[in-house]
Chimera marker file (.cmm) of the C-alpha trace (Angstrom):
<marker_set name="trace">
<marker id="1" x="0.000" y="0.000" z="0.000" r="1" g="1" b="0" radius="0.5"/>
<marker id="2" x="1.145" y="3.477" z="-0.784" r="1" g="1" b="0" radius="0.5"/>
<marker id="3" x="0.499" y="6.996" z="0.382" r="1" g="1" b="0" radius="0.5"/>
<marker id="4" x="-1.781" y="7.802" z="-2.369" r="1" g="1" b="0" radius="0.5"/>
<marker id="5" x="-4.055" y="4.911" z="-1.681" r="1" g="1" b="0" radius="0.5"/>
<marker id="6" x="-4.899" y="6.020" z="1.454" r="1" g="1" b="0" radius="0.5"/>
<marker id="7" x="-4.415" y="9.990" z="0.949" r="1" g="1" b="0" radius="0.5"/>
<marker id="8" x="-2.621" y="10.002" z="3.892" r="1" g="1" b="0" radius="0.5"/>
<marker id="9" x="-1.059" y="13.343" z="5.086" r="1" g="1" b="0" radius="0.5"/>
<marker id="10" x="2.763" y="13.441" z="6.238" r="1" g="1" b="0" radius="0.5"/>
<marker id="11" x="1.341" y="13.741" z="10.276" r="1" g="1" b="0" radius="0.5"/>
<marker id="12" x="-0.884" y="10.672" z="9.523" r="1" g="1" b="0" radius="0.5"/>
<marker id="13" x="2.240" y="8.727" z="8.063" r="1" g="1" b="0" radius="0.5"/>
<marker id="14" x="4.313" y="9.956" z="11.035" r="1" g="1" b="0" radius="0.5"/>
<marker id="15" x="1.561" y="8.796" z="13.959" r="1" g="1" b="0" radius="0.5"/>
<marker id="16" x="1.152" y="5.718" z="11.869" r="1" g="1" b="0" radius="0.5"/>
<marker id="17" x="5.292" y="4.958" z="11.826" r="1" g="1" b="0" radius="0.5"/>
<marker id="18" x="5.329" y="6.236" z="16.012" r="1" g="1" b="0" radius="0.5"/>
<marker id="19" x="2.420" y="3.379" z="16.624" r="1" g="1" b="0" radius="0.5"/>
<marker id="20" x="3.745" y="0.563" z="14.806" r="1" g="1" b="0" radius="0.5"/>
<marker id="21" x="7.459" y="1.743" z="16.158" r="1" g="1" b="0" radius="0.5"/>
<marker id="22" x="5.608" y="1.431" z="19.603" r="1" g="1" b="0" radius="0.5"/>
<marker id="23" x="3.735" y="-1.994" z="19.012" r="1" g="1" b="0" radius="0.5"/>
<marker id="24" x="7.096" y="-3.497" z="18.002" r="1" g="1" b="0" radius="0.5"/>
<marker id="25" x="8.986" y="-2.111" z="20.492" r="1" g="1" b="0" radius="0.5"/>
<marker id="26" x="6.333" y="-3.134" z="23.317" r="1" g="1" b="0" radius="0.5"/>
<marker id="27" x="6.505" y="-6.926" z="21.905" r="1" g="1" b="0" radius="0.5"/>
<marker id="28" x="9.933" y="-7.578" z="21.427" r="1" g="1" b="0" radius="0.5"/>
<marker id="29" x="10.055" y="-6.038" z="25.111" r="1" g="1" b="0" radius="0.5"/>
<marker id="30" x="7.039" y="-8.449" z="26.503" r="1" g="1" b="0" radius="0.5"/>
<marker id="31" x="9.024" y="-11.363" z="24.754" r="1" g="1" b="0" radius="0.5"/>
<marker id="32" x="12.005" y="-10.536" z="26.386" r="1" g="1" b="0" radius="0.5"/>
<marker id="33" x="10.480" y="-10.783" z="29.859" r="1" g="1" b="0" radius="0.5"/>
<marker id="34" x="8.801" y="-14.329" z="29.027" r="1" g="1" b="0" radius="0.5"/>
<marker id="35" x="11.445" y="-15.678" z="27.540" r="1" g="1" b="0" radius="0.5"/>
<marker id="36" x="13.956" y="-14.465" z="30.681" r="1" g="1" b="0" radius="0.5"/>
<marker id="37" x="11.224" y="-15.298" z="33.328" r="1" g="1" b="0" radius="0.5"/>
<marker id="38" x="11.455" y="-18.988" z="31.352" r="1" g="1" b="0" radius="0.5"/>
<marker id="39" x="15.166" y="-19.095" z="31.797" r="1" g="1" b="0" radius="0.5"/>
<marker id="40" x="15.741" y="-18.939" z="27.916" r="1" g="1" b="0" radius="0.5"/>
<marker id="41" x="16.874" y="-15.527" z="27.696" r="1" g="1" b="0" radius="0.5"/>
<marker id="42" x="20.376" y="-15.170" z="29.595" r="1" g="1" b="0" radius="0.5"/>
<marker id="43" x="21.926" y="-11.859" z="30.397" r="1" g="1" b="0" radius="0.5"/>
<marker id="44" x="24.479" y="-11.847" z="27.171" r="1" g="1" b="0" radius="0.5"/>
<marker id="45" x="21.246" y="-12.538" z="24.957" r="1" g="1" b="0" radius="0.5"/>
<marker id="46" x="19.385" y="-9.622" z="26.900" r="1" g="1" b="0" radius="0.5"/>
<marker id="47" x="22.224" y="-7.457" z="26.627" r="1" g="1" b="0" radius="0.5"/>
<marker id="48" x="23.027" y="-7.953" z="22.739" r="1" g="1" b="0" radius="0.5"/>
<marker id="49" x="19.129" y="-7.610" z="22.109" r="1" g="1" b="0" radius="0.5"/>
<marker id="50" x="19.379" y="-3.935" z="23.792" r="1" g="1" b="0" radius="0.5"/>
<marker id="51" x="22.296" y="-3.357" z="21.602" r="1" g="1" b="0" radius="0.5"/>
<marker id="52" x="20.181" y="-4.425" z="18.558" r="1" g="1" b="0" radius="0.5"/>
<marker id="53" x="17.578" y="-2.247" z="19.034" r="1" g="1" b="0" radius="0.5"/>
<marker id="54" x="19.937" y="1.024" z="20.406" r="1" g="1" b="0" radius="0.5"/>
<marker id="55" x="22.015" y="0.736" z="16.973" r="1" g="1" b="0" radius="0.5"/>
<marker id="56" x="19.165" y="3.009" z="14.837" r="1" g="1" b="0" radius="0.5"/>
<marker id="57" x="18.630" y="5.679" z="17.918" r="1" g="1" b="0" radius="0.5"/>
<marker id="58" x="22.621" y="6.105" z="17.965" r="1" g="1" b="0" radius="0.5"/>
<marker id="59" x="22.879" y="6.868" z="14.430" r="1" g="1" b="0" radius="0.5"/>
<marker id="60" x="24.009" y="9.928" z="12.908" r="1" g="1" b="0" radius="0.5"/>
<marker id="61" x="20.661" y="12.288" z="12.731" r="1" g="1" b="0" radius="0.5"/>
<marker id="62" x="18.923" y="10.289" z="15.032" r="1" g="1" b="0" radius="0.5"/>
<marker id="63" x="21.610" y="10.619" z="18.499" r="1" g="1" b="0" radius="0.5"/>
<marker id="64" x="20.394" y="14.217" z="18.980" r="1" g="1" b="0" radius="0.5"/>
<marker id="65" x="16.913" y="14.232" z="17.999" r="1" g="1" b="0" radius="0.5"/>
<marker id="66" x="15.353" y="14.880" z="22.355" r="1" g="1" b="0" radius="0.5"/>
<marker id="67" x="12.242" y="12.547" z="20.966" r="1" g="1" b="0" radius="0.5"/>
<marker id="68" x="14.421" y="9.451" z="20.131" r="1" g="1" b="0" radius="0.5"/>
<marker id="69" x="17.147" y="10.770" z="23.126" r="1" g="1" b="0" radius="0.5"/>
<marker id="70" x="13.902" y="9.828" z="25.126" r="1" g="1" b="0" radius="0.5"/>
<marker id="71" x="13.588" y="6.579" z="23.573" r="1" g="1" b="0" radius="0.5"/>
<marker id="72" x="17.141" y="5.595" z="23.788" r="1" g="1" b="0" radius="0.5"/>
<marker id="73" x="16.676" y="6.370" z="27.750" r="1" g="1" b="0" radius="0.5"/>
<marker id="74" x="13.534" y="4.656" z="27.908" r="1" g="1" b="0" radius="0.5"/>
<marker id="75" x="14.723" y="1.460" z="26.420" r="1" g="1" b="0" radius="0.5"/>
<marker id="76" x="18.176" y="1.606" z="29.037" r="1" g="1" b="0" radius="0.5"/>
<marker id="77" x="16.082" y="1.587" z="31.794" r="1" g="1" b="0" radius="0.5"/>
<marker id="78" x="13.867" y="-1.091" z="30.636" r="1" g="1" b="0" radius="0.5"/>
<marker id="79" x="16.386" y="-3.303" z="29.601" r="1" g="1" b="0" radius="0.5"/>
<marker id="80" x="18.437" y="-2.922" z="33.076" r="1" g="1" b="0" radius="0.5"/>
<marker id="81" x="15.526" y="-3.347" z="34.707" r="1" g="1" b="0" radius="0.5"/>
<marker id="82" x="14.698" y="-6.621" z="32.995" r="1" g="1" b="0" radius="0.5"/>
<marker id="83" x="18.811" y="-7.823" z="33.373" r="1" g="1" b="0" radius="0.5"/>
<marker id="84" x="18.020" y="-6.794" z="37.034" r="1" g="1" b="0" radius="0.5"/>
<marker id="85" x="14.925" y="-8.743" z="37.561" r="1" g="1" b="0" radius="0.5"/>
<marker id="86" x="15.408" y="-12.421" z="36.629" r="1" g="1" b="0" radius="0.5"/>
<link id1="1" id2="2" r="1" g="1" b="0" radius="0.2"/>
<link id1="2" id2="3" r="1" g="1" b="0" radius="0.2"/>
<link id1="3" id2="4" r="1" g="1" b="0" radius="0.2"/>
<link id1="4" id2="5" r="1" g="1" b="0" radius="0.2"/>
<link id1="5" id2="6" r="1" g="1" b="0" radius="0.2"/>
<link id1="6" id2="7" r="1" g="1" b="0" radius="0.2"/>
<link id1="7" id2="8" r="1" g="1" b="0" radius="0.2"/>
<link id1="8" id2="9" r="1" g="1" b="0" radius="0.2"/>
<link id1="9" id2="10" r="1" g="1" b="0" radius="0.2"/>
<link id1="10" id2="11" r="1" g="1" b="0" radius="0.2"/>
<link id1="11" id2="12" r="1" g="1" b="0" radius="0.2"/>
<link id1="12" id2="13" r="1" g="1" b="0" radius="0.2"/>
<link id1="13" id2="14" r="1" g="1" b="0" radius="0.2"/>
<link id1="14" id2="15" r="1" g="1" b="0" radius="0.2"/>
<link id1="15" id2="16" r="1" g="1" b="0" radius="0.2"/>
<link id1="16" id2="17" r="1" g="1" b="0" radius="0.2"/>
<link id1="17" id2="18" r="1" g="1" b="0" radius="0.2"/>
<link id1="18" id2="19" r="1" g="1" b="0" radius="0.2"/>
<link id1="19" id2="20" r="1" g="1" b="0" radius="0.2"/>
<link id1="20" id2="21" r="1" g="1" b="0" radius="0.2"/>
<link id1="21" id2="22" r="1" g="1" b="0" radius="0.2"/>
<link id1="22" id2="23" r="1" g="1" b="0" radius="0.2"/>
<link id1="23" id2="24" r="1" g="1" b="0" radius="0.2"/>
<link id1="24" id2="25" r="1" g="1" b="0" radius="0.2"/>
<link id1="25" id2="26" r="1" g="1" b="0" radius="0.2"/>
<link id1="26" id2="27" r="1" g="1" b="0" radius="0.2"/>
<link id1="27" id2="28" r="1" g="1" b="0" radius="0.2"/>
<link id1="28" id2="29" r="1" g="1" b="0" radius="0.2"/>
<link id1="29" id2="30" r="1" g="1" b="0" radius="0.2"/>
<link id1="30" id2="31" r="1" g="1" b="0" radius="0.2"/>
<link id1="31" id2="32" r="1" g="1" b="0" radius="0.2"/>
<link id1="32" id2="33" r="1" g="1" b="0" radius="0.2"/>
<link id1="33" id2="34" r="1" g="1" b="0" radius="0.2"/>
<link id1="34" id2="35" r="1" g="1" b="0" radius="0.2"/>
<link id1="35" id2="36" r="1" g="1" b="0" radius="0.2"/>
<link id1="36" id2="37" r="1" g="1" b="0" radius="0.2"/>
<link id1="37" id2="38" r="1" g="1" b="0" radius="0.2"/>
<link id1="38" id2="39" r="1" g="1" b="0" radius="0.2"/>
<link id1="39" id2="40" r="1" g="1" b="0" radius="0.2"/>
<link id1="40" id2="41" r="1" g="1" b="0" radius="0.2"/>
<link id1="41" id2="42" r="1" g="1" b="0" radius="0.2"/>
<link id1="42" id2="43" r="1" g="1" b="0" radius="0.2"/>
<link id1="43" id2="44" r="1" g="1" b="0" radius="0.2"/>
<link id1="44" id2="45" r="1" g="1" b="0" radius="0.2"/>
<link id1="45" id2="46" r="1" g="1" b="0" radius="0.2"/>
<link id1="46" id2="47" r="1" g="1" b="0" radius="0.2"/>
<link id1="47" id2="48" r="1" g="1" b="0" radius="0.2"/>
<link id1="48" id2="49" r="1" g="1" b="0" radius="0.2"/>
<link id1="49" id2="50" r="1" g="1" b="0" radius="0.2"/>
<link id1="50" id2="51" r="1" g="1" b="0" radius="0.2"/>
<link id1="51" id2="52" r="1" g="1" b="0" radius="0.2"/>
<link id1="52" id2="53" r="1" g="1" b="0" radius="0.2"/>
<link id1="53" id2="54" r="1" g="1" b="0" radius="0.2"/>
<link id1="54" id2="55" r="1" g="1" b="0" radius="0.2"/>
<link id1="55" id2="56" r="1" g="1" b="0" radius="0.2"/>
<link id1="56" id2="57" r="1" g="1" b="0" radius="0.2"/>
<link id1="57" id2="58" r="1" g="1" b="0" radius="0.2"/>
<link id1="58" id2="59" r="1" g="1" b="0" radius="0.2"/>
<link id1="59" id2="60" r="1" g="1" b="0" radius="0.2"/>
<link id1="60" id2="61" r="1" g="1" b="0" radius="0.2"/>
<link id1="61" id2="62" r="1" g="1" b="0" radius="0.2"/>
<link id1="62" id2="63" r="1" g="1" b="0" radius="0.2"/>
<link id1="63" id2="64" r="1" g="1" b="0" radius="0.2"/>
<link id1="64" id2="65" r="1" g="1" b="0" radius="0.2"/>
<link id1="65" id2="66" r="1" g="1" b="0" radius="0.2"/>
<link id1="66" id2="67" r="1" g="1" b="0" radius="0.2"/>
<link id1="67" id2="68" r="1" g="1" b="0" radius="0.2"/>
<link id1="68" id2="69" r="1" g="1" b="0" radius="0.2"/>
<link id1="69" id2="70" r="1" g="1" b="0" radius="0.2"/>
<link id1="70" id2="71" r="1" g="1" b="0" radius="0.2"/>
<link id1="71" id2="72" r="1" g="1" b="0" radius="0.2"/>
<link id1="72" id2="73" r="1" g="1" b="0" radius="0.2"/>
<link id1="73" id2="74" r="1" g="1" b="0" radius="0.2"/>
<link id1="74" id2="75" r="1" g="1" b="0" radius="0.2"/>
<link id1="75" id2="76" r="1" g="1" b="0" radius="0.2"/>
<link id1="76" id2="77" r="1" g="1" b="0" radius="0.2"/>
<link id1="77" id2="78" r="1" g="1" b="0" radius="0.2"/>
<link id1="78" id2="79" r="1" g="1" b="0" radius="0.2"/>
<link id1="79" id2="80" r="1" g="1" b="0" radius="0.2"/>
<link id1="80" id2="81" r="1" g="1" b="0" radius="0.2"/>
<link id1="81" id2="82" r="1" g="1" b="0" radius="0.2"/>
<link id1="82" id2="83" r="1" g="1" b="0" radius="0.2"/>
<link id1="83" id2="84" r="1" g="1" b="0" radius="0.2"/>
<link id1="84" id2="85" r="1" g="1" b="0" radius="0.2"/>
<link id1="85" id2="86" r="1" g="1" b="0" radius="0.2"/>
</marker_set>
């Protein structure tokens, strides 16, 4: 599907992008925690997952952008928290 199927405005494509960014980010997250509170996620695996999904916010245009600064933050805490937590 493209843009001009749905006559979608630039602010519709960006809240539609933030959701699904969100929904993704919420899942891999709620895996995480099964998968750890099953013993199948260790520590190293937790830690490289984080690492995984800081790579995009660190990148050159992204890094100082405050809205993805928040992310970045965001997603440290919730990853210690879940190394933390076993």
């Amino acid at each position: 599907m493209t843009q001009q199927e749905h006559d979608l405005t630039a602010q519709q494509l960006l809240e539609a992008q933030q959701a699904l960014d969100v929904a993704a980010f919420n899942g891999i997250l709620s895996l995480a925690i099964v998968l750890r509170k099953r013993n199948l996620l260790t520590d190293v695996e937790t830690e490289g997952l984080h690492d995984i999904m800081s790579k995009p916010l660190l990148l050159a245009g992204n890094a100082d952008n405050p809205v993805v600064q928040d992310a970045q933050h965001n997603l440290d805490q919730l990853f210690a928290l879940l190394v933390d937590h076993r």
